[in-house]
C-alpha positions in Angstrom: -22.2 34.5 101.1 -22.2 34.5 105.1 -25.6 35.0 106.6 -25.7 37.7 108.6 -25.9 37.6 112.5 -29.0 38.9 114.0 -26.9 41.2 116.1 -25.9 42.8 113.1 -29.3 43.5 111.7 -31.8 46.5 112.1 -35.3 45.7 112.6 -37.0 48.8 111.2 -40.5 49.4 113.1 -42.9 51.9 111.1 -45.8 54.0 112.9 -48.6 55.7 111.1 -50.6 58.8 112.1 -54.3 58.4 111.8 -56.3 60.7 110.0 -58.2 61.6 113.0 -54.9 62.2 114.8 -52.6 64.3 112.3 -53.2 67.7 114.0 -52.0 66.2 117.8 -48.0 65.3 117.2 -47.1 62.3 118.6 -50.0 61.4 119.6 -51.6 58.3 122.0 -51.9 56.2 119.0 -48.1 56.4 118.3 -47.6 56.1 121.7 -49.6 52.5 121.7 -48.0 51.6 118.7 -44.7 51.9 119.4 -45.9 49.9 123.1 -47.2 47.1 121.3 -44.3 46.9 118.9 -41.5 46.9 121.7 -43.3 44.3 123.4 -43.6 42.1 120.2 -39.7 42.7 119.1 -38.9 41.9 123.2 -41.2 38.8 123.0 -39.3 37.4 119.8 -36.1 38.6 120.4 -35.2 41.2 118.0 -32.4 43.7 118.8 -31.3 46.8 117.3 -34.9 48.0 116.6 -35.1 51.5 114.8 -39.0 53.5 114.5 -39.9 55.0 111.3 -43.3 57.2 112.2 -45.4 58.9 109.3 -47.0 61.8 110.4 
């Protein structure tokens, strides 16, 4: 079997809600999150990133 091309992968990205945040939406912490995980994805080349938040 073929490996697959990178261009054809997803790289899934999961978020959690704290506790302390759960009544305030997308909060800052999701906010930083998702910050922090773009710039790691960017820094190491990964494409076709998807977010998965639990709220």
């Amino acid at each position: 079997m073929a490996k697959k091309k990178q261009q054809d992968r997803i790289t899934t990205l999961y978020c959690r809600l704290s506790r302390d945040d759960e009544f305030s939406g997308d909060s800052a912490s999701i906010q930083t999150q998702k910050t922090m995980l773009t710039q790691y994805t960017k820094e190491r080349g990964f494409i076709n990133c998807e977010f998965f938040v639990d709220m």
